[in-house]
Each structure stands twice: as C-alpha cells, then as structure tokens.
DSSP file (Angstrom, degrees, kcal/mol; ACC not computed):
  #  RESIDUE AA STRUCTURE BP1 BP2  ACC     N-H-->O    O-->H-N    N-H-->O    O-->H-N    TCO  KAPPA ALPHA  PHI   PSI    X-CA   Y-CA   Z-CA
    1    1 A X              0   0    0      0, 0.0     2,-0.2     0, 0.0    35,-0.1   0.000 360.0 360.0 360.0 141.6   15.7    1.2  -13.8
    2    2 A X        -     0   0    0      0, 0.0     2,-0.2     0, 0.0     0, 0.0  -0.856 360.0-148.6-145.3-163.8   13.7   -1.7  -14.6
    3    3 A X        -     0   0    0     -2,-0.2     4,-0.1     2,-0.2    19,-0.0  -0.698  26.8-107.9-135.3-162.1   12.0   -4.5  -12.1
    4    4 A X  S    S+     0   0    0     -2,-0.2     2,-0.2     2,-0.1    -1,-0.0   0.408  92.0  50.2-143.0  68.7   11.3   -8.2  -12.6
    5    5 A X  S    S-     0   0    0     17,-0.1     2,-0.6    19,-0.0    -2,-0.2  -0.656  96.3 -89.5-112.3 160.3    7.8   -8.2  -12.9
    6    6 A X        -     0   0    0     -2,-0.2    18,-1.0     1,-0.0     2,-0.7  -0.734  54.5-121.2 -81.0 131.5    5.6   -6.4  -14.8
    7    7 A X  E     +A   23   0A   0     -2,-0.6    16,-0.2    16,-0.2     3,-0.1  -0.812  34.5 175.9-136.2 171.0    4.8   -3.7  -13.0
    8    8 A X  E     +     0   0A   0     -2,-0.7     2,-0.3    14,-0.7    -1,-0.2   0.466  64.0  15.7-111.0 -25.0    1.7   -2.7  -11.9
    9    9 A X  E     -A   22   0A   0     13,-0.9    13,-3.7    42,-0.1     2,-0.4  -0.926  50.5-176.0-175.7 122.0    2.2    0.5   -9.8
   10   10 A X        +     0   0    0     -2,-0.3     2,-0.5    11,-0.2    11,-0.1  -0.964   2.9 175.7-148.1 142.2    4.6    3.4   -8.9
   11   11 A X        -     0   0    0     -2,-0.4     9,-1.4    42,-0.1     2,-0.2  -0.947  18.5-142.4-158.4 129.3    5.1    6.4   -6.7
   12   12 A X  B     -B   19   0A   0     -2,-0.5     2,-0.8     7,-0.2     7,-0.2  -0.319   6.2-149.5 -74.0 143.9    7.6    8.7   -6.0
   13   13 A X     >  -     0   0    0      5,-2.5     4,-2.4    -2,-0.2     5,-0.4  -0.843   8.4-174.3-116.0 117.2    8.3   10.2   -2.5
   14   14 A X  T  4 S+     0   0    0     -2,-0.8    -1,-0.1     3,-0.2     5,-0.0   0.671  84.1  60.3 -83.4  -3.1    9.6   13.5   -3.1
   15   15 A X  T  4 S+     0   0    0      3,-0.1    -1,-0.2     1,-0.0    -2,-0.1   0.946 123.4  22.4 -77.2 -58.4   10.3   13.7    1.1
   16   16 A X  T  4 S-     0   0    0      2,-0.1    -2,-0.1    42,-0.0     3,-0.1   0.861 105.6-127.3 -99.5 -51.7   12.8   10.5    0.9
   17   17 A X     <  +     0   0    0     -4,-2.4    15,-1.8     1,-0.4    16,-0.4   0.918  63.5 128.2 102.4  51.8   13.6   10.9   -2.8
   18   18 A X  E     - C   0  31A   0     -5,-0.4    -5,-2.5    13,-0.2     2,-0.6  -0.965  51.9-124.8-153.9 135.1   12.7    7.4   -3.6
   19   19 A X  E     -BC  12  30A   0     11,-3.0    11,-2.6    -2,-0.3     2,-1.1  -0.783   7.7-162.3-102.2 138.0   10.8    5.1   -5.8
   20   20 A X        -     0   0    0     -9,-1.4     2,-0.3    -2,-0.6     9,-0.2  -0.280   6.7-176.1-116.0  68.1    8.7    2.8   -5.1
   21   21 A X        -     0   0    0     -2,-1.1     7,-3.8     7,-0.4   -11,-0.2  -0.343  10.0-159.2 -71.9 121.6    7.7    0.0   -7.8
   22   22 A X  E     +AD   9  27A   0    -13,-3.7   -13,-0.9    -2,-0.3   -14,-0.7  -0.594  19.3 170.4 -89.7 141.2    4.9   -2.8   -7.0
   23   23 A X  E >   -AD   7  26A   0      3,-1.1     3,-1.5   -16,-0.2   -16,-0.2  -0.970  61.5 -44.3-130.0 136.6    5.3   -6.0   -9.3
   24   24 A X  T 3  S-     0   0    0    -18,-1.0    25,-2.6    -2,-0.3    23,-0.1  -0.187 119.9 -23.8  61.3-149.0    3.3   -9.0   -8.6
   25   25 A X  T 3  S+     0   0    0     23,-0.2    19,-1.1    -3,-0.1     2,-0.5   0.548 127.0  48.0 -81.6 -28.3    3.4   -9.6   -4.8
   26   26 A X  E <  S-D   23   0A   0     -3,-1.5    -3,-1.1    17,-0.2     2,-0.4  -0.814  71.7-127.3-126.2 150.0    6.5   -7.9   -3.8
   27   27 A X  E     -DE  22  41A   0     14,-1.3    14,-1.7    -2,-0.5     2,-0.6  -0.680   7.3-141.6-120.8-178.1    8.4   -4.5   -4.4
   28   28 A X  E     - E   0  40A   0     -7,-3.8     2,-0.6    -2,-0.4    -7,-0.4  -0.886   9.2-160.5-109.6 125.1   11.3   -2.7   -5.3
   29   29 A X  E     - E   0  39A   0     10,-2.4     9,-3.0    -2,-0.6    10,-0.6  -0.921  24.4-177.1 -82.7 120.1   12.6    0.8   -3.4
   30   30 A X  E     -CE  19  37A   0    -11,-2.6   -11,-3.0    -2,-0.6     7,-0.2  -0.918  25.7-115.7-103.5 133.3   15.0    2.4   -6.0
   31   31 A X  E  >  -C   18   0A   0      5,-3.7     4,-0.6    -2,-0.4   -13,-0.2  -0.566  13.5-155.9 -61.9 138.4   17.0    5.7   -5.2
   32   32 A X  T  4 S+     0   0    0    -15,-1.8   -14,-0.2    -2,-0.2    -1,-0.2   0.763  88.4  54.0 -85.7 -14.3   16.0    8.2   -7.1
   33   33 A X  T  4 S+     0   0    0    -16,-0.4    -1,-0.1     1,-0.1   -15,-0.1   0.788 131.2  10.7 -73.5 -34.1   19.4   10.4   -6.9
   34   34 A X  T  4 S-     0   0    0      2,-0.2    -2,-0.1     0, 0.0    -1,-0.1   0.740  94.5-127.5-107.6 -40.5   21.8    7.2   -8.2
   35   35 A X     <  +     0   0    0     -4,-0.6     2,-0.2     1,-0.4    -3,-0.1   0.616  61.0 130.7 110.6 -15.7   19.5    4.6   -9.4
   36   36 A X        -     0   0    0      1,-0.1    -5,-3.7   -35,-0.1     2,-0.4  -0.506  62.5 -96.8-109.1 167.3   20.5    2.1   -7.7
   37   37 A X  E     -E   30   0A   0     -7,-0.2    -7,-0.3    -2,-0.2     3,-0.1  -0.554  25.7-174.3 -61.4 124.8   18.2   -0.4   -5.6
   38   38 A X  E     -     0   0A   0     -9,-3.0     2,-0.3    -2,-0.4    -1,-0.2   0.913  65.3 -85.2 -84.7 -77.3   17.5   -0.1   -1.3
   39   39 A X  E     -E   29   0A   0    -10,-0.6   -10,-2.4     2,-0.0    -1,-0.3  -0.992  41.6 -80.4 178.3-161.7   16.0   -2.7   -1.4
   40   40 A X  E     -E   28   0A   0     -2,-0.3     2,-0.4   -12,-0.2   -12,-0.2  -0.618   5.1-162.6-122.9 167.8   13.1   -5.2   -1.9
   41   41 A X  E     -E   27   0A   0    -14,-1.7   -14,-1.3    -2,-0.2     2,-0.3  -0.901  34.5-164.9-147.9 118.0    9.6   -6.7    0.1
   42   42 A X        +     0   0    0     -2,-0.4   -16,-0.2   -16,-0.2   -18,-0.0  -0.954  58.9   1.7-129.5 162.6    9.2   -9.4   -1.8
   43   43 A X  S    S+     0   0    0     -2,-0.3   -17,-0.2     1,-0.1    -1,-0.1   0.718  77.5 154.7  17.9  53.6    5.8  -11.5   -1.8
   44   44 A X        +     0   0    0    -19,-1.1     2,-0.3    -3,-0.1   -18,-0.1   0.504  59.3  43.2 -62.1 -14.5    4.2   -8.8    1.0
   45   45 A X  S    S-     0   0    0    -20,-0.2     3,-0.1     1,-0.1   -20,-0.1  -0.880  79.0-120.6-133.6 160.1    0.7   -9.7   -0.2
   46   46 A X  S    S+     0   0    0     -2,-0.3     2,-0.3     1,-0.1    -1,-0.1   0.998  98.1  18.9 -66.7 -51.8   -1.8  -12.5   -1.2
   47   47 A X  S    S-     0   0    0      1,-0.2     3,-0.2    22,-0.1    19,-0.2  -0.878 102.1 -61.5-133.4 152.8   -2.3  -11.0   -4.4
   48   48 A X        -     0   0    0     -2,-0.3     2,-0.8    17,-0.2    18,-0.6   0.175  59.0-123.4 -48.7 143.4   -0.8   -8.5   -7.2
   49   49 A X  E     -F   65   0B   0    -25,-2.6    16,-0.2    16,-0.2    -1,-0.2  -0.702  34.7-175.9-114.4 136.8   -0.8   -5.8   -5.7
   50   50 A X  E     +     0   0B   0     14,-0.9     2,-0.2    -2,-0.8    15,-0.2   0.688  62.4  21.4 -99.5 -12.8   -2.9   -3.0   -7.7
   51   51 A X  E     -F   64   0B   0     13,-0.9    13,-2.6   -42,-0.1     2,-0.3  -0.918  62.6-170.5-165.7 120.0   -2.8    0.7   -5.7
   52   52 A X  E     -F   63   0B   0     11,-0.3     2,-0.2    -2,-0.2    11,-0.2  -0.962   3.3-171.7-118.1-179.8   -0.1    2.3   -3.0
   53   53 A X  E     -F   62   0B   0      9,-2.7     9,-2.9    -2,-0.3     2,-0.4  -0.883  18.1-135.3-135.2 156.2    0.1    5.0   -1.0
   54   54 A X  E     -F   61   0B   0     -2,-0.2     7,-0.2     7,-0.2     2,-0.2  -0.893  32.2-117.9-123.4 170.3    2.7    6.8    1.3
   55   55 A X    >   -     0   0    0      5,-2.5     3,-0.7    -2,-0.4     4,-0.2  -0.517  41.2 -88.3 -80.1 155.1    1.6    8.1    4.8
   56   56 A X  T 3  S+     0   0    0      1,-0.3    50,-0.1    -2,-0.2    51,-0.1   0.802 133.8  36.7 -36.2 -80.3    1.8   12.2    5.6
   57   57 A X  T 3  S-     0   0    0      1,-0.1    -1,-0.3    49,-0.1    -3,-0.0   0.576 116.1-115.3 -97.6 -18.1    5.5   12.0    6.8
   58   58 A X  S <  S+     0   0    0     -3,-0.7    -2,-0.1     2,-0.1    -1,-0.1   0.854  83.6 121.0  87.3  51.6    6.6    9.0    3.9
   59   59 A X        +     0   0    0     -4,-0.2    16,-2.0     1,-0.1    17,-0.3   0.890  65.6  48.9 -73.1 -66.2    7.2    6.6    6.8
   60   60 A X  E     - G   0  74B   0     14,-0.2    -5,-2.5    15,-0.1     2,-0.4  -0.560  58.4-153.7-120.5 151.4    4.7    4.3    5.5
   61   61 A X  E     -FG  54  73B   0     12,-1.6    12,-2.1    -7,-0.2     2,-0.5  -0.887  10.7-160.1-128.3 148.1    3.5    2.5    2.5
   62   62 A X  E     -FG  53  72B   0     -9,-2.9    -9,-2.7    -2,-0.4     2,-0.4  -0.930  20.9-165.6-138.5 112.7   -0.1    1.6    2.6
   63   63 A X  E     -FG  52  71B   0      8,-3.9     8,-0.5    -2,-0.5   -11,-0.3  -0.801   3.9-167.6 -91.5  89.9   -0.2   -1.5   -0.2
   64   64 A X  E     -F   51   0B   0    -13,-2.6   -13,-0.9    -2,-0.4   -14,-0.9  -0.547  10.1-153.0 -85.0 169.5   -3.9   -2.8   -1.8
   65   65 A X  E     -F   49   0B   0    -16,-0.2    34,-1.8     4,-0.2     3,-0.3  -0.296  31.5-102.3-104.4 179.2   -4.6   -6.1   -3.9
   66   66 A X  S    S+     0   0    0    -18,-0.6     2,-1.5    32,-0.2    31,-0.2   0.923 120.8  54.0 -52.9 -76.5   -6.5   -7.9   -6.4
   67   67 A X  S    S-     0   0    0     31,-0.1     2,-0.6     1,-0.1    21,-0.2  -0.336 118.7-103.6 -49.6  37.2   -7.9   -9.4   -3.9
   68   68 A X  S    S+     0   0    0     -2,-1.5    -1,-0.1    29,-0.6     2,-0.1  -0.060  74.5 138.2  70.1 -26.2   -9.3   -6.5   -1.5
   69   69 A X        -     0   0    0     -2,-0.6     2,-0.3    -5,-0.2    -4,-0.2  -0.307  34.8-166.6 -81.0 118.9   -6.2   -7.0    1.2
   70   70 A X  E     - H   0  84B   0     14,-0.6    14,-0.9    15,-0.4     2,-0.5  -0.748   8.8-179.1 -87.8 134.8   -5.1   -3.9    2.2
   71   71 A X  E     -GH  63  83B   0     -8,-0.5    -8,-3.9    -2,-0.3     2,-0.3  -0.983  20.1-143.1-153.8 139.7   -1.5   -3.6    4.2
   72   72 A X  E     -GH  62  82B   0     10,-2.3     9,-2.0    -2,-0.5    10,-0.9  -0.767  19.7-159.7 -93.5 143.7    0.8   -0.9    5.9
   73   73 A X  E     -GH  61  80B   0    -12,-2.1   -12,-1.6    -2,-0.3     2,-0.4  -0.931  22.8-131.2-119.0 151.8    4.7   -1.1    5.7
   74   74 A X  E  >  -G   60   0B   0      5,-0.9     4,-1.7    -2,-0.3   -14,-0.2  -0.841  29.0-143.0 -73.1 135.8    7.3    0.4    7.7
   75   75 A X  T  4 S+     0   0    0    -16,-2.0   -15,-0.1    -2,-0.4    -1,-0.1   0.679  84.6  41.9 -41.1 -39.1    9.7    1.9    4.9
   76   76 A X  T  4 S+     0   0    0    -17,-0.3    -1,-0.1     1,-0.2   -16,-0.1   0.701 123.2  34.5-100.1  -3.5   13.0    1.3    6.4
   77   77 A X  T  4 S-     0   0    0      2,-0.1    -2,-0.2     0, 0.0    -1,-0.2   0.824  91.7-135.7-116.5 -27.3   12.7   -1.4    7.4
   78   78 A X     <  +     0   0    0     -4,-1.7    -3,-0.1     1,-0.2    -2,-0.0   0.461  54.9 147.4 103.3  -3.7   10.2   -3.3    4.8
   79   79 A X        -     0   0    0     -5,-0.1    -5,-0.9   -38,-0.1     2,-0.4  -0.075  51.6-129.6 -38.5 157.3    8.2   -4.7    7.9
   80   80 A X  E     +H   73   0B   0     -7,-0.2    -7,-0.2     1,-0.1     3,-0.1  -0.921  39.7 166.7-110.2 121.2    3.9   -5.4    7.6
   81   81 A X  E     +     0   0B   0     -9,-2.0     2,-0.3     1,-0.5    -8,-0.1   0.590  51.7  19.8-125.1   4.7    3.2   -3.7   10.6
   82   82 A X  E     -H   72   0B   0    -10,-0.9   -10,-2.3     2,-0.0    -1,-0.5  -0.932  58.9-150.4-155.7 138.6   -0.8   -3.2   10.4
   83   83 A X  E     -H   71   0B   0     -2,-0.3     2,-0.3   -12,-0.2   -12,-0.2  -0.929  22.5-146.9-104.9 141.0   -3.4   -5.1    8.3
   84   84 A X  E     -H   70   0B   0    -14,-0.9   -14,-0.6    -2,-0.3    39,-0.0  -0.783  38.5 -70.8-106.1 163.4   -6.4   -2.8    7.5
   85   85 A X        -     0   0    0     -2,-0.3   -15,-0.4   -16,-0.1    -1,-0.2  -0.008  63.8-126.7 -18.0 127.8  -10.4   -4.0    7.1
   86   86 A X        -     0   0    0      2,-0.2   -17,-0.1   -17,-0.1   -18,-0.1  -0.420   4.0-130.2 -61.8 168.4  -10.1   -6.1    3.6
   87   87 A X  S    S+     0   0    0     10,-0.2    -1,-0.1    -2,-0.1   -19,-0.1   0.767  83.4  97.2 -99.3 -41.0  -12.4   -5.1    1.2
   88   88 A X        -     0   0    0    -21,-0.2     2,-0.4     9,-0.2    -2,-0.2  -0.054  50.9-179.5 -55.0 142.7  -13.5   -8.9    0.7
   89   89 A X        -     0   0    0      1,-0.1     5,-0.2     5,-0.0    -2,-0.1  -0.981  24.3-154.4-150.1 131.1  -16.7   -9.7    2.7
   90   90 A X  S    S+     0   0    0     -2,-0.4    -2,-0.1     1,-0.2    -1,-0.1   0.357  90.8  68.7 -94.4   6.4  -17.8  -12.9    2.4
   91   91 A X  S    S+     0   0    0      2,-0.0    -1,-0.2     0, 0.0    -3,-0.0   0.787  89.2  81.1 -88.0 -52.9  -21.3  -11.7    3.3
   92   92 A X  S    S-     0   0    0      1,-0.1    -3,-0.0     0, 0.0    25,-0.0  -0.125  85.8-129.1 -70.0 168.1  -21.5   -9.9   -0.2
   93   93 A X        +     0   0    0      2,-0.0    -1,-0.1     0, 0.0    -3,-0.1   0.228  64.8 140.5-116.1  22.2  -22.2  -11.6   -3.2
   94   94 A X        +     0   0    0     -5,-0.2     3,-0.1     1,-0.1    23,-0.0  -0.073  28.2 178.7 -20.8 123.0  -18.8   -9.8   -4.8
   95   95 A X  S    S+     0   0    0      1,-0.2     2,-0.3    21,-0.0    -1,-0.1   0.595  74.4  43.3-113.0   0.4  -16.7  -11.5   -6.8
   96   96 A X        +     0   0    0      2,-0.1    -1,-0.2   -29,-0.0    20,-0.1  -0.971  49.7 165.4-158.3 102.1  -14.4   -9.1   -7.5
   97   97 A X        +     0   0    0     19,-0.3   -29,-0.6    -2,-0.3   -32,-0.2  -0.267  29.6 161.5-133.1  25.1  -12.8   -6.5   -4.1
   98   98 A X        -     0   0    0    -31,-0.1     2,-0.5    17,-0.1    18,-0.4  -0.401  41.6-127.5 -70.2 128.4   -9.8   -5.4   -6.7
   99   99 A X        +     0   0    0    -34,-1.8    16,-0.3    16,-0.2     3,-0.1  -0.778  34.6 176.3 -88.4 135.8   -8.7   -2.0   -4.8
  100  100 A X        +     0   0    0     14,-1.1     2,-0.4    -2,-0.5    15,-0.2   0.273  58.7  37.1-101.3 -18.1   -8.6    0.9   -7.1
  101  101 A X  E     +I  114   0C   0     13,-1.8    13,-1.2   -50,-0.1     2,-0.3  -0.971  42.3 168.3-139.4 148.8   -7.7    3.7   -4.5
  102  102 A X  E     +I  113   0C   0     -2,-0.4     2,-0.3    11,-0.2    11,-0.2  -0.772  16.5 162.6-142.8 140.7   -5.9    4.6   -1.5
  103  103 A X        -     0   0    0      9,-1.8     2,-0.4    -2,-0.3     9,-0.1  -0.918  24.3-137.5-130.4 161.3   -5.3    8.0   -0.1
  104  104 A X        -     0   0    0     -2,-0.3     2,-1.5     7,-0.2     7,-0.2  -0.811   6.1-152.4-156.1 124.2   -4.4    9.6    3.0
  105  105 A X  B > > -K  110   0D   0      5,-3.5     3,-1.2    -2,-0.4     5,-0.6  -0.540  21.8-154.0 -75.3  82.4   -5.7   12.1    4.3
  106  106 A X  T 3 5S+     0   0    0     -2,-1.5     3,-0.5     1,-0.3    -1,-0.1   0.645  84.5  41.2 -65.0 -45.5   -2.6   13.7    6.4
  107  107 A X  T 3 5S+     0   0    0      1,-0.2    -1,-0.3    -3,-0.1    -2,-0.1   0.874 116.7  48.4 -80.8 -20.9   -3.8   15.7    9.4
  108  108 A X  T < 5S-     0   0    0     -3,-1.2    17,-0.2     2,-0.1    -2,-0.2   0.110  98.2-135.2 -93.9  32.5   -6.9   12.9   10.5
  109  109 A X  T   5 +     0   0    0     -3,-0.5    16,-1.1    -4,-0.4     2,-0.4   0.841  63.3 136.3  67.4  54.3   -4.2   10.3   10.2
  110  110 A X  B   < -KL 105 124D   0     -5,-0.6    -5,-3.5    14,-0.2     2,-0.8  -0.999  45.2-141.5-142.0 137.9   -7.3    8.3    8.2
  111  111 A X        -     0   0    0     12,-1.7    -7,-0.2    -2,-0.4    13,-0.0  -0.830   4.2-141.2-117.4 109.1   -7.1    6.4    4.8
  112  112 A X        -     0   0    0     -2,-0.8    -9,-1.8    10,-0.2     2,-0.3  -0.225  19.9-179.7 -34.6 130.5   -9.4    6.2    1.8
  113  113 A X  E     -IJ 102 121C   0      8,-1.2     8,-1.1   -11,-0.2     2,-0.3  -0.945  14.6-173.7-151.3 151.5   -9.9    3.3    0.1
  114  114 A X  E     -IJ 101 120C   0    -13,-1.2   -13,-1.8    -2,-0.3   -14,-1.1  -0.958  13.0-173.6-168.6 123.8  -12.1    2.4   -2.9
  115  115 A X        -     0   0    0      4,-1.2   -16,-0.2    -2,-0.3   -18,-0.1  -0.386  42.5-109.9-112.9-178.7  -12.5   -1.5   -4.2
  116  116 A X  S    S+     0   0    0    -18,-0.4   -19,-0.3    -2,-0.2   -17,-0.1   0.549 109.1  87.5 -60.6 -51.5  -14.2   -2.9   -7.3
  117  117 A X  S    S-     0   0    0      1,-0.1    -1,-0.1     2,-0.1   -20,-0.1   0.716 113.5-109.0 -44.1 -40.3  -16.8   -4.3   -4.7
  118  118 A X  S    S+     0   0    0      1,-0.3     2,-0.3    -3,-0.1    -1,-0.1   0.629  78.0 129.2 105.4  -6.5  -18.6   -0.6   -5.1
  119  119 A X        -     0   0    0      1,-0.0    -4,-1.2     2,-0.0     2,-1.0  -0.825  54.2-154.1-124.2 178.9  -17.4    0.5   -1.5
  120  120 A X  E     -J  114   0C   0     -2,-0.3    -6,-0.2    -6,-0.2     2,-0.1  -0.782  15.3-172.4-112.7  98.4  -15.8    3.2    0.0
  121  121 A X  E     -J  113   0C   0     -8,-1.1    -8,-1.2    -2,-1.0     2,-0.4  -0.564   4.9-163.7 -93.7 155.2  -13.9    2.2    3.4
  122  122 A X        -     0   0    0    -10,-0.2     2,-0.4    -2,-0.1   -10,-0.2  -0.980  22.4-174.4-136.3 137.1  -12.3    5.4    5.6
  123  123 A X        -     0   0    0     -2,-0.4   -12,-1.7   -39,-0.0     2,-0.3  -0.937  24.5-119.3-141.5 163.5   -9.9    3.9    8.0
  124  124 A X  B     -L  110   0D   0     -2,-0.4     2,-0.2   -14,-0.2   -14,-0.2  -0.600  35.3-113.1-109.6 158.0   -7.7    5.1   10.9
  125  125 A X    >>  -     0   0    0    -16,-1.1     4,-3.8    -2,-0.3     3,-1.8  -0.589  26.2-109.5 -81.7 151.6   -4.1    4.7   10.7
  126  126 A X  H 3> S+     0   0    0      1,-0.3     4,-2.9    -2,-0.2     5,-0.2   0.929 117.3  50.4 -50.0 -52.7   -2.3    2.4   12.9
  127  127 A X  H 34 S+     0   0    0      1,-0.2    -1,-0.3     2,-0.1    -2,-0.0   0.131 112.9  50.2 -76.6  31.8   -0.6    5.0   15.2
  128  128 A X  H <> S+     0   0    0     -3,-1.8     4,-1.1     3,-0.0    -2,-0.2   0.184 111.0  48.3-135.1 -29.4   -4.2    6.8   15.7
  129  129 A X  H >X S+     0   0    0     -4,-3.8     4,-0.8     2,-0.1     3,-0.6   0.986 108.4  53.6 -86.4 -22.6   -6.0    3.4   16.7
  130  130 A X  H >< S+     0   0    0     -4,-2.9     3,-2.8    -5,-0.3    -3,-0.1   0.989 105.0  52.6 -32.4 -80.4   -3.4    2.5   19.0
  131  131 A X  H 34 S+     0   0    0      1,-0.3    -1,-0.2     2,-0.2    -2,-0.1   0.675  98.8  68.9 -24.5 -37.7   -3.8    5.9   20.8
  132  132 A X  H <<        0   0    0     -4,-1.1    -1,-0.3    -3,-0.6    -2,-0.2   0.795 360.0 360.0 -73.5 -21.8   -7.6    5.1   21.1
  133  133 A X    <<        0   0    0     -3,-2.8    -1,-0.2    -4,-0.8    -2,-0.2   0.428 360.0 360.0 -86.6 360.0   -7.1    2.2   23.7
C-alpha cells in the first residue's frame, strides 16, 4: 500500500477491516483483506490533517488539523456531515490550535479533543445533539 502524500496519520478499523490513511488534506480507505483502495475524500479539510478517530460503531471518522478544524465523516459514503467547535479562537492570543488528540468515548456518544492551544474541548456527537432539540 502506499498513498500520495506523505502521510501523516493512520488507523485501522478492526469492525470494517479497513484502513484509513490521512495525507495532506484528503484520505485514502484501503481494504485491509485485498489491499486494494475503496476509495478517497480528497481535500476534506483546510489544513493537513494531524489526528483521526473512528466513532463506537466505525460509522464515522472524526478528522482534526493543523489548523484547530475539527470534522465528522460519514464512512461510506465520504460525506462532511458535522463540523465540531474549532480549536482556533480568535479571542486567544494562540498561534498555533494544531490538534494532537481525538477520542471517543463510546457509550456518552462525546469526543475528546486536545489542541496545541493548551485546551481540552469535550464535545457531543452529532447524532446526540440532534436528539437534544
């Protein structure tokens, strides 16, 4: 397998049986059984994208940046279907919001998130803030 970017970030889903390589802005799903490519989301973010994550059922790919911007993907289909809080705040006197973490915490549907910036954001998942309105 290779990509063609340098890349920055990879994570296996042992549910789907798939890999998932960030390069740049965009990524690559490879099967893991064959090898071969599913397929690509290419320039999904403003900036290289530094940290993902999959959701409790491996639905979802929850993508961070250089640039703080946090984003959820549908998997099959490669869709942006939720932007979460950025890390950039223009309020701070930051220069630098590069996300270093994501988790997800699978039964309160909430994701962890840890920037460069020095904070620590907890966030709802899309299908649990929906549900709150």
């Amino acid at each position: 397998m290779s990509d063609d970017n340098p890349i920055s970030v990879a994570i296996f889903s042992h549910k789907r049986f798939e890999i998932y390589v960030a390069g740049e802005k965009s990524i690559k799903i490879w099967n893991a059984r064959n090898g071969k490519p599913v397929r690509t989301i290419k320039n999904c973010i403003g900036s290289e994208i530094t940290k993902m994550c999959l959701d409790h059922d491996h639905r979802k790919l929850i993508v961070g940046s250089t640039n703080g911007e946090l984003k959820i993907f549908d998997i099959l289909s490669g869709i942006g279907t939720f932007d979460l809080h950025s890390h950039a705040d223009p309020a701070h006197n930051e220069t630098n919001y590069e996300i270093s973490y994501i988790g997800y915490a699978g039964p309160d549907h909430t994701i962890i998130t840890i920037g460069w910036d020095n904070v620590i954001k907890v966030h709802l998942d899309e299908d649990q803030e929906s549900k709150k309105h």
